[in-house]
mmCIF file as gemmi writes it, N, C-alpha and C atoms, coordinates in Angstrom:
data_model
loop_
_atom_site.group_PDB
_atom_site.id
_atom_site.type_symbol
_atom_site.label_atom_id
_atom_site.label_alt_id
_atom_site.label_comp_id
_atom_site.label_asym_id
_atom_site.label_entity_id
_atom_site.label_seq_id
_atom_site.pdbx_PDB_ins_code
_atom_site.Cartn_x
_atom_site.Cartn_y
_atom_site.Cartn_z
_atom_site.occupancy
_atom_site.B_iso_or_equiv
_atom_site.pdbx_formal_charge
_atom_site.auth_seq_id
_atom_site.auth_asym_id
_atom_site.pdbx_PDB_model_num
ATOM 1 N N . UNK Axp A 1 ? -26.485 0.641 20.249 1 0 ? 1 A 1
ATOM 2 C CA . UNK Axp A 1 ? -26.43 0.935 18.827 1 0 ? 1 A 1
ATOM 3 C C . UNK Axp A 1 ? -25.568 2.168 18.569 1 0 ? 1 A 1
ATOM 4 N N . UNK Axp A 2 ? -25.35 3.066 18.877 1 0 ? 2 A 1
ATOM 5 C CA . UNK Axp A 2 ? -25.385 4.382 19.125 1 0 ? 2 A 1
ATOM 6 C C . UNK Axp A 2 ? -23.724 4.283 19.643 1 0 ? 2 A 1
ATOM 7 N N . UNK Axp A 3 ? -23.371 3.232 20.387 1 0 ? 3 A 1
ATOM 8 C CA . UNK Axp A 3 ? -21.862 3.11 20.658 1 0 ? 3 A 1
ATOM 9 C C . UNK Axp A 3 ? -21.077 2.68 19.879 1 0 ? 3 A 1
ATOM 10 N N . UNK Axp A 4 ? -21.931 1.183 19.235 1 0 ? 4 A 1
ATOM 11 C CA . UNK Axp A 4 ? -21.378 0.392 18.21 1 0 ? 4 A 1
ATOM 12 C C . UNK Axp A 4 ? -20.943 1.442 16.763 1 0 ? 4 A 1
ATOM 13 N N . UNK Axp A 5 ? -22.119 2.72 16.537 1 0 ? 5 A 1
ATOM 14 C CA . UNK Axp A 5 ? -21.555 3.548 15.18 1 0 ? 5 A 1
ATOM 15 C C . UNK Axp A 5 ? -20.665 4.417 15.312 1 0 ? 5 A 1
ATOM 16 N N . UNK Axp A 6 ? -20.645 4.599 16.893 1 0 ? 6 A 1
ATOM 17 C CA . UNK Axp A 6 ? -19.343 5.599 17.358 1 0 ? 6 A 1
ATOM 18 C C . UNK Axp A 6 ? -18.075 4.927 16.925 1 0 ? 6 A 1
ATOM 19 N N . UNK Axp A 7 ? -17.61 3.776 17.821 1 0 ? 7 A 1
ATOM 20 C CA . UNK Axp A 7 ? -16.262 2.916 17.516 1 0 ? 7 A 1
ATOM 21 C C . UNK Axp A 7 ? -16.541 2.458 15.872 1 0 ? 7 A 1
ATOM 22 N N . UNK Axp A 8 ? -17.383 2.114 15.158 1 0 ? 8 A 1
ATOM 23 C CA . UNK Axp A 8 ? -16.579 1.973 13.542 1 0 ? 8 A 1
ATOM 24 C C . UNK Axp A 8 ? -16.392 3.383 13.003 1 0 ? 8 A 1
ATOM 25 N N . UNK Axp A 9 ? -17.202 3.992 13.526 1 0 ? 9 A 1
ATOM 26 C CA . UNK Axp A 9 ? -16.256 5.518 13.031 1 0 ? 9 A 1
ATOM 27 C C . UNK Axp A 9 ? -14.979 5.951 13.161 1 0 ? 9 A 1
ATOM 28 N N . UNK Axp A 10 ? -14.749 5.488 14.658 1 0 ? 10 A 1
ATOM 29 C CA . UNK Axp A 10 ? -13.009 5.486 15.407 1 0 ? 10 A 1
ATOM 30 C C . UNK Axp A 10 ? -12.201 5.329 14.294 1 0 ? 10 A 1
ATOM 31 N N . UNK Axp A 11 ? -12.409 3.416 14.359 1 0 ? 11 A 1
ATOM 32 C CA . UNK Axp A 11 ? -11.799 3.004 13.567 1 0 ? 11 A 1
ATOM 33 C C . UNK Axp A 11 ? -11.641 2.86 11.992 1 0 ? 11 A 1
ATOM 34 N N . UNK Axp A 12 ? -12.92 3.909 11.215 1 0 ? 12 A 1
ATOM 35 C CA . UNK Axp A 12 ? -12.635 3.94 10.105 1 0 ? 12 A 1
ATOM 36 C C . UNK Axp A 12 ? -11.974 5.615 9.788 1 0 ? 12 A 1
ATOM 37 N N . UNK Axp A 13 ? -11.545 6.54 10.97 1 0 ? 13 A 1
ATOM 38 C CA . UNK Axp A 13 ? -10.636 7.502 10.872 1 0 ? 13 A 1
ATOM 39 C C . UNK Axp A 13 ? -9.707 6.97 11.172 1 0 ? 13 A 1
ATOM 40 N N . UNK Axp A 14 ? -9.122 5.951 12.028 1 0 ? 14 A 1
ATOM 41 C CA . UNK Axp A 14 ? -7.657 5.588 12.155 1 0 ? 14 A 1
ATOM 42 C C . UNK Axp A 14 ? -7.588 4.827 10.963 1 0 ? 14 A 1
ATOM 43 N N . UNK Axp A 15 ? -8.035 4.188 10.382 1 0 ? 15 A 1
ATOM 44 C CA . UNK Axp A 15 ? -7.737 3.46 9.035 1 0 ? 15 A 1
ATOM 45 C C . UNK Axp A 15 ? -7.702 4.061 7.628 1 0 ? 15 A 1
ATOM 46 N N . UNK Axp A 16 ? -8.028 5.829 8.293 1 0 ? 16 A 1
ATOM 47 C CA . UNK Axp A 16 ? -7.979 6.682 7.172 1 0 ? 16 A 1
ATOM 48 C C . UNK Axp A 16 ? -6.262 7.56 7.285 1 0 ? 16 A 1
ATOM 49 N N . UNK Axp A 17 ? -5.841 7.446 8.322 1 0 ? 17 A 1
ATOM 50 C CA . UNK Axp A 17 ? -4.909 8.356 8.41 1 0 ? 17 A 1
ATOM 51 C C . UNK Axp A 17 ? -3.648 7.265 8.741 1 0 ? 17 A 1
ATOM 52 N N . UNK Axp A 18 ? -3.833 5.822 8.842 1 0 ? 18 A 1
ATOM 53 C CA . UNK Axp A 18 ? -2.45 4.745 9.012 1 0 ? 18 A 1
ATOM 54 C C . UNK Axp A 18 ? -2.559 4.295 7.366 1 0 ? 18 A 1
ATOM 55 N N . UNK Axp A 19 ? -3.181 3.9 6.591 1 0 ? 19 A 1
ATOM 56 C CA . UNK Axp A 19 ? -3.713 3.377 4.971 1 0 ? 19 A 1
ATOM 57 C C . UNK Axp A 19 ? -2.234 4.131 4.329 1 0 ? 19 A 1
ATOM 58 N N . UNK Axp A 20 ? -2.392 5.583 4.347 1 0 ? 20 A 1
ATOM 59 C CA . UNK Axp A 20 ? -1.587 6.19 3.303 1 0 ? 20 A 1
ATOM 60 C C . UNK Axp A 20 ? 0.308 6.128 3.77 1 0 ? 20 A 1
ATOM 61 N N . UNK Axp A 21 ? 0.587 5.78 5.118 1 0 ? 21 A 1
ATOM 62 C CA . UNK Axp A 21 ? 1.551 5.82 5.307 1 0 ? 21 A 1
ATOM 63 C C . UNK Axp A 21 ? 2.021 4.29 4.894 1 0 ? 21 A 1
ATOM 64 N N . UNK Axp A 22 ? 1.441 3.284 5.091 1 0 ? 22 A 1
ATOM 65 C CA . UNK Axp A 22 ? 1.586 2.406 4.885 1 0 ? 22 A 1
ATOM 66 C C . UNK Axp A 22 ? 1.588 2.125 3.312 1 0 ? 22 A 1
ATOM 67 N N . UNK Axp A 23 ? 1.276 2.416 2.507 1 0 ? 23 A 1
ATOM 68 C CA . UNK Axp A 23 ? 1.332 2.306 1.17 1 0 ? 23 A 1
ATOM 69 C C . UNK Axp A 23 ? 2.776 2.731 0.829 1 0 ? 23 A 1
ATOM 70 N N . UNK Axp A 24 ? 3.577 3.347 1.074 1 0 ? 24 A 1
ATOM 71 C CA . UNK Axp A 24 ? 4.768 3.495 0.769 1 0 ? 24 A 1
ATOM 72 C C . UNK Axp A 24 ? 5.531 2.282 0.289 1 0 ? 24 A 1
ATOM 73 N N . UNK Axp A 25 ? 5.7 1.398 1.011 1 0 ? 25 A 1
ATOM 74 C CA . UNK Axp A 25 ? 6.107 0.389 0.729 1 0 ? 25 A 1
ATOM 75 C C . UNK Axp A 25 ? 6.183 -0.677 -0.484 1 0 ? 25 A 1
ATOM 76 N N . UNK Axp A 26 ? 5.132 -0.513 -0.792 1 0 ? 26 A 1
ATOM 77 C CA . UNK Axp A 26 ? 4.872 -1.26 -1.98 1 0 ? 26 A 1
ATOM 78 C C . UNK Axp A 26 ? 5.513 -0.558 -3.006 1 0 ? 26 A 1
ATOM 79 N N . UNK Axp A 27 ? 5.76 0.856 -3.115 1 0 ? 27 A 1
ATOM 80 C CA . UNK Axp A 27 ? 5.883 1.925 -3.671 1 0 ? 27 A 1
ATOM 81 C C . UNK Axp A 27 ? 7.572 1.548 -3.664 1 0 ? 27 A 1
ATOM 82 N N . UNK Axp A 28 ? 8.575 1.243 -2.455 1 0 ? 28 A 1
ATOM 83 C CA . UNK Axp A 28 ? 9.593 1.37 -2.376 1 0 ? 28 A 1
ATOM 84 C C . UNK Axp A 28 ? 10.039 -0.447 -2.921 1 0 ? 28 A 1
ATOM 85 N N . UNK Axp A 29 ? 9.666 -1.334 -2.217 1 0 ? 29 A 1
ATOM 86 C CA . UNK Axp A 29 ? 9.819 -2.636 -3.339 1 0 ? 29 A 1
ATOM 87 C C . UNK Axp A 29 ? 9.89 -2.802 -4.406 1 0 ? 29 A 1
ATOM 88 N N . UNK Axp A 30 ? 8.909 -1.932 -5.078 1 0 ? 30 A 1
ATOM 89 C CA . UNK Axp A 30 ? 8.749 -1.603 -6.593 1 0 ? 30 A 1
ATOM 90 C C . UNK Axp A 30 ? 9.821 -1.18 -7.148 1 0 ? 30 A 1
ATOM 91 N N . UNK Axp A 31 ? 10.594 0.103 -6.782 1 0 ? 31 A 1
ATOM 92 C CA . UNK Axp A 31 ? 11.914 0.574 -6.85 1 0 ? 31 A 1
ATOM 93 C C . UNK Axp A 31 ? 13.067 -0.675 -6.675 1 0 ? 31 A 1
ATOM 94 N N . UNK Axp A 32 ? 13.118 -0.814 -5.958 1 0 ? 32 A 1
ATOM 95 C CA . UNK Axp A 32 ? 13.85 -1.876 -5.007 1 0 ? 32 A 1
ATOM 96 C C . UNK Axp A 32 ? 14.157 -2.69 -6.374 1 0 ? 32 A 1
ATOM 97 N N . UNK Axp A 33 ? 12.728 -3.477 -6.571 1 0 ? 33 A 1
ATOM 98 C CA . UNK Axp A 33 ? 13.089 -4.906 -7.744 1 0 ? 33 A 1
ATOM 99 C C . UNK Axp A 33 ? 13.095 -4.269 -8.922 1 0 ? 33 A 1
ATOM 100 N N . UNK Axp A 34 ? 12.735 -2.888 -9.244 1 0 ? 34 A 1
ATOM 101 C CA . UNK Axp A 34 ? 13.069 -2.616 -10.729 1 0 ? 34 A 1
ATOM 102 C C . UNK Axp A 34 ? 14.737 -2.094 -10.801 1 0 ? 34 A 1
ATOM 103 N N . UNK Axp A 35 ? 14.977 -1.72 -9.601 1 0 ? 35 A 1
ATOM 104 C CA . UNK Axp A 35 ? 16.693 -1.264 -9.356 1 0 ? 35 A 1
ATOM 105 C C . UNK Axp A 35 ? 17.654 -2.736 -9.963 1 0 ? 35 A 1
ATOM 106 N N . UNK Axp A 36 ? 17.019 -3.872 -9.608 1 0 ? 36 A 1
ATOM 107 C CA . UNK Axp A 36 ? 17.298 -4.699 -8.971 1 0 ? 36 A 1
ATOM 108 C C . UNK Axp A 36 ? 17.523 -5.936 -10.497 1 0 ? 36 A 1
ATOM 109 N N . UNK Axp A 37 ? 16.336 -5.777 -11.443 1 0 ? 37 A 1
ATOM 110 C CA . UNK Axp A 37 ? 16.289 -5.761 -12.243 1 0 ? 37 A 1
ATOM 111 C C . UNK Axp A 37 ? 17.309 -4.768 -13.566 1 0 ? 37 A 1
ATOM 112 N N . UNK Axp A 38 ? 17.805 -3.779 -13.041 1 0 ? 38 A 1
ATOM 113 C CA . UNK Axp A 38 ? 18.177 -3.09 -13.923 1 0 ? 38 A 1
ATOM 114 C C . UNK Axp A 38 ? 20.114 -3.19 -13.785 1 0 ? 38 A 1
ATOM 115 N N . UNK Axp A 39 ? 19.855 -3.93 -12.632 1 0 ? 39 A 1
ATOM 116 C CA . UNK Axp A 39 ? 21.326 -4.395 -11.996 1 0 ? 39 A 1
ATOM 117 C C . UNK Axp A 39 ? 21.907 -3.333 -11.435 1 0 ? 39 A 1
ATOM 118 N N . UNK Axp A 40 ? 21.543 -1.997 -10.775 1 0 ? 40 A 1
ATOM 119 C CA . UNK Axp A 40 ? 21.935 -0.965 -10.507 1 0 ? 40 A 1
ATOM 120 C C . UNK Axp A 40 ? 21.904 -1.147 -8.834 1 0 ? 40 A 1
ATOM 121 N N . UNK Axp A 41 ? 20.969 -2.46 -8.238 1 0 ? 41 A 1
ATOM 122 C CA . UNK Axp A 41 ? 20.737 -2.424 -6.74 1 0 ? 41 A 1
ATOM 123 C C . UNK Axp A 41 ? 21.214 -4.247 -6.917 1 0 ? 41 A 1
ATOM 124 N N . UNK Axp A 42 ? 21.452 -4.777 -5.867 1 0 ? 42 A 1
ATOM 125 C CA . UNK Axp A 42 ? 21.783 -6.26 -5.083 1 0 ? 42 A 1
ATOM 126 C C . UNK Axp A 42 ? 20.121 -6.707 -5.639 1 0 ? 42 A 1
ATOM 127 N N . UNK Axp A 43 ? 20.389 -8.481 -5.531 1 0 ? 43 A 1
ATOM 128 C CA . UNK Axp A 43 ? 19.3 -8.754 -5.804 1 0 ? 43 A 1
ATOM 129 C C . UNK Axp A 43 ? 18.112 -8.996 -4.433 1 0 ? 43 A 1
ATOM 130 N N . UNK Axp A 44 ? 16.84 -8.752 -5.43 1 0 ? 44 A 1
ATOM 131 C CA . UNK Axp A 44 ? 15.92 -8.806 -4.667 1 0 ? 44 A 1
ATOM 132 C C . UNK Axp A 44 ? 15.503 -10.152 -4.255 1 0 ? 44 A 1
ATOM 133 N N . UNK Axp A 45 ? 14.651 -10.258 -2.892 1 0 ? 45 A 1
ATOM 134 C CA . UNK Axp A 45 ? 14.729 -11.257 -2.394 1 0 ? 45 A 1
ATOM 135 C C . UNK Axp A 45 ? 13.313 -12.233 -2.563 1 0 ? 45 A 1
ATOM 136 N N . UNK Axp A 46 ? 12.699 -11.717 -3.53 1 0 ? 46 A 1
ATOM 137 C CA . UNK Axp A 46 ? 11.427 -12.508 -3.492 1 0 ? 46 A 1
ATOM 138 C C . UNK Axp A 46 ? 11.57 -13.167 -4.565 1 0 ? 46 A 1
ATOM 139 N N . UNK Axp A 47 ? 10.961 -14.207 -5.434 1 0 ? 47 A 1
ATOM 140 C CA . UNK Axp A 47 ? 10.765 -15.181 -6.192 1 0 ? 47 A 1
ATOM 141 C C . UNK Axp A 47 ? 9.547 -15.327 -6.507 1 0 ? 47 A 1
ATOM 142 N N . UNK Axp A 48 ? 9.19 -15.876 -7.727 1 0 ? 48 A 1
ATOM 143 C CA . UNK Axp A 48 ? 7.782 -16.138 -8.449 1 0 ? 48 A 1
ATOM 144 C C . UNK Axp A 48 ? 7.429 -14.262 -8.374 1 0 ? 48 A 1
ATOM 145 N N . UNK Axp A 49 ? 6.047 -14.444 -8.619 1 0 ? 49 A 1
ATOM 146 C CA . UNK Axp A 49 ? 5.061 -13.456 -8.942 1 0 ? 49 A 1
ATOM 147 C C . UNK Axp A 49 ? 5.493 -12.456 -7.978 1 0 ? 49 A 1
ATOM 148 N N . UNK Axp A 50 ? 5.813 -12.301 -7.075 1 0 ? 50 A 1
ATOM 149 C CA . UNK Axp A 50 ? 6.321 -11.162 -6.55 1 0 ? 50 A 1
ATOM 150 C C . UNK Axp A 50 ? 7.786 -10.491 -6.266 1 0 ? 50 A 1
ATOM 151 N N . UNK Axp A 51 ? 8.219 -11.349 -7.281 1 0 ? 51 A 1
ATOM 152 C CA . UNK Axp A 51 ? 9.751 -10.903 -8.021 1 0 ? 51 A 1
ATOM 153 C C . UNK Axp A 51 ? 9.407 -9.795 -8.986 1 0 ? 51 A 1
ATOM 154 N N . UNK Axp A 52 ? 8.416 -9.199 -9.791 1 0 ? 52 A 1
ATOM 155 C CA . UNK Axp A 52 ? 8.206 -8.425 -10.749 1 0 ? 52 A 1
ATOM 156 C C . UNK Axp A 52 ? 7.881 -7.008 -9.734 1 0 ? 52 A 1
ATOM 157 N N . UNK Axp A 53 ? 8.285 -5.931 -10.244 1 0 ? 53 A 1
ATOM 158 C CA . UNK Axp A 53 ? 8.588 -4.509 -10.15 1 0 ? 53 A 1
ATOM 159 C C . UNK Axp A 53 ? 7.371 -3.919 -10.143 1 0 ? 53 A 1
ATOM 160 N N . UNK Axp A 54 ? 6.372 -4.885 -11.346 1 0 ? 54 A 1
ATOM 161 C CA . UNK Axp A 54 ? 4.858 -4.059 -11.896 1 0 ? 54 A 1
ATOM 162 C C . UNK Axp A 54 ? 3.919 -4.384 -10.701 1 0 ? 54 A 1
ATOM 163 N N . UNK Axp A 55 ? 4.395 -5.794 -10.397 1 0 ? 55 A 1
ATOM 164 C CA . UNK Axp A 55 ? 3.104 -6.227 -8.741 1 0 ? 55 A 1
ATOM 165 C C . UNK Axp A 55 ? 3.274 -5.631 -8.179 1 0 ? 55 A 1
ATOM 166 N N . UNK Axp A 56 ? 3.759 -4.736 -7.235 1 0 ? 56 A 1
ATOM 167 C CA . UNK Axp A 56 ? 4.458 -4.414 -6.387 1 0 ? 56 A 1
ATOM 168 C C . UNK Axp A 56 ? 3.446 -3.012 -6.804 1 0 ? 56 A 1
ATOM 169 N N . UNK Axp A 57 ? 4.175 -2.2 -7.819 1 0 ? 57 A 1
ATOM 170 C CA . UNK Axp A 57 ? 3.432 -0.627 -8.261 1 0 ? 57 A 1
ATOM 171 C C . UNK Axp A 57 ? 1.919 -1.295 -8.602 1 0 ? 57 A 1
ATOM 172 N N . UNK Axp A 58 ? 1.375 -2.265 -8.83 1 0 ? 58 A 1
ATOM 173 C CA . UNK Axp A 58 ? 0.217 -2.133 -8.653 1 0 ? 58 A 1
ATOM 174 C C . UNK Axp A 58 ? -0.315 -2.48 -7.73 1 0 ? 58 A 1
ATOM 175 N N . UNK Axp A 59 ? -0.115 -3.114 -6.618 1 0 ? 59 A 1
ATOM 176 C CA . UNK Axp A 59 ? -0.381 -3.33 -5.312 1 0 ? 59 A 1
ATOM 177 C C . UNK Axp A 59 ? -1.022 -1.96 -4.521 1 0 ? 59 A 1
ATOM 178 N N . UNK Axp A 60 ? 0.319 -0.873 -4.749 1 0 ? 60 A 1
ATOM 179 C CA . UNK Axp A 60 ? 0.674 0.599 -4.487 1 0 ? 60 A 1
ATOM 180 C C . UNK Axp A 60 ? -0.588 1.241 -5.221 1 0 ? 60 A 1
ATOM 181 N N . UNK Axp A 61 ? -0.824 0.941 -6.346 1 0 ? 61 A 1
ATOM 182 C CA . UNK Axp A 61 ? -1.827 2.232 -6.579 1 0 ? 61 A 1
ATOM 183 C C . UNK Axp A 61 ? -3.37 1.656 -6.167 1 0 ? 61 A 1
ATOM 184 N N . UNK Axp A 62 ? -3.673 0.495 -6.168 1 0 ? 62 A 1
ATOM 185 C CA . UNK Axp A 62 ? -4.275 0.139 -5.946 1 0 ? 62 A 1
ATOM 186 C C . UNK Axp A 62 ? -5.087 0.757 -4.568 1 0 ? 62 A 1
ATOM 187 N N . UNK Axp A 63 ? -4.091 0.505 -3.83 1 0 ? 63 A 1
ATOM 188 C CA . UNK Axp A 63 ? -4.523 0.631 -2.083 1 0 ? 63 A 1
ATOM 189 C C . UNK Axp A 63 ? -4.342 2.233 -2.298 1 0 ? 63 A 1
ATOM 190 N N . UNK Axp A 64 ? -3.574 2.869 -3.239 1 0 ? 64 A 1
ATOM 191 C CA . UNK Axp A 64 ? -3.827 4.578 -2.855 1 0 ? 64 A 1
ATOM 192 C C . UNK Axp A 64 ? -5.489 5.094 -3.696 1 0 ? 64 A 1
ATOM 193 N N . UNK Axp A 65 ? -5.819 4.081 -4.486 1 0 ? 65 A 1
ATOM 194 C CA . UNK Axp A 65 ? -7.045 4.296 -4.886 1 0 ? 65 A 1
ATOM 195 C C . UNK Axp A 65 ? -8.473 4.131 -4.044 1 0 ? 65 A 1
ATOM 196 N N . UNK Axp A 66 ? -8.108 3.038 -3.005 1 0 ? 66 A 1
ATOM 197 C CA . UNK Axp A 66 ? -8.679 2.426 -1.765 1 0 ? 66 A 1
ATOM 198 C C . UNK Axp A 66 ? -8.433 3.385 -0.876 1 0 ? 66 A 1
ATOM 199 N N . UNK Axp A 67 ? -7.089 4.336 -0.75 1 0 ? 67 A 1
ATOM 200 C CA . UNK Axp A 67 ? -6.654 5.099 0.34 1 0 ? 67 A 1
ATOM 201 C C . UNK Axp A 67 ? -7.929 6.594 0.586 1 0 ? 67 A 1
ATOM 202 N N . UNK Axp A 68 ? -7.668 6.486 -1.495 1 0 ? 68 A 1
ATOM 203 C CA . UNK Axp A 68 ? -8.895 7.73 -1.935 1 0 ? 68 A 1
ATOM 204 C C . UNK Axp A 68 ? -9.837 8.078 -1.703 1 0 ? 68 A 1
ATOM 205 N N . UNK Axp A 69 ? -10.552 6.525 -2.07 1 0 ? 69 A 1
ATOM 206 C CA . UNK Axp A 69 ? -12.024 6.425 -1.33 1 0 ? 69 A 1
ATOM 207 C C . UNK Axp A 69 ? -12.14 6.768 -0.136 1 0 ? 69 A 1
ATOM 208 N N . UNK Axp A 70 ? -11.237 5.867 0.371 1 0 ? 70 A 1
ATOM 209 C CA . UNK Axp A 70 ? -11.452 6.158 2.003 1 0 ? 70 A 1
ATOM 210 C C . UNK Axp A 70 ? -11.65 7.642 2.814 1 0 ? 70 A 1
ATOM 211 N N . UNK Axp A 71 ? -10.942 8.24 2.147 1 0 ? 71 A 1
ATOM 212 C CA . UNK Axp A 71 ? -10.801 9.628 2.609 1 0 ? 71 A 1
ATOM 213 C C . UNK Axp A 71 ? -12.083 10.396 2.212 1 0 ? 71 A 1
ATOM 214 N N . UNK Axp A 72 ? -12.823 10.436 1.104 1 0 ? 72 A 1
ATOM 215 C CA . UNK Axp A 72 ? -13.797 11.002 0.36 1 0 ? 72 A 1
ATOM 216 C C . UNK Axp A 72 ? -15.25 10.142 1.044 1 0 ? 72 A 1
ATOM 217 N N . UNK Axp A 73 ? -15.304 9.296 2.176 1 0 ? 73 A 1
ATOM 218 C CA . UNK Axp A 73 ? -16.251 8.711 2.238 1 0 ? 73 A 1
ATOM 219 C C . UNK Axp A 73 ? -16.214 9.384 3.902 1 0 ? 73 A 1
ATOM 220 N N . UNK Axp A 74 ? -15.766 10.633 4.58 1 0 ? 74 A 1
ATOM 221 C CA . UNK Axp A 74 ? -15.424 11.002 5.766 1 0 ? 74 A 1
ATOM 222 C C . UNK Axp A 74 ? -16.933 11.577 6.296 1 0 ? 74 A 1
């Protein structure tokens, strides 16, 4: 028992400190298809619902709101 709460602890500090780097991305797509949209960048390469600029930034805040928690629950 006692091992099993050790390792989800592990792994809910490595999932506290990989979460926020990884959120970037969504953050930079977002850019990307609103560039992209604005005709200032080449076009973007996705289609349907994840052709829009706003999925993408809300994807992003989403998971930095998830990132939040995460951190505040240490």
């Amino acid at each position: 028992m006692q091992r099993s709460k050790q390792s989800a602890m592990e792994v809910a500090a490595l999932a506290r400190e990989l979460v926020t780097p990884m959120l970037v991305l969504p953050f930079v797509l977002s850019a990307w298809c609103l560039g992209s949209e604005m005709q200032f960048l080449s076009g973007f390469p996705a289609t349907g619902i994840l052709s829009h600029w706003m999925i993408w930034a809300g994807i992003g805040t989403i998971g930095l709101m998830a990132a939040t928690r995460l951190r505040s629950t240490q």
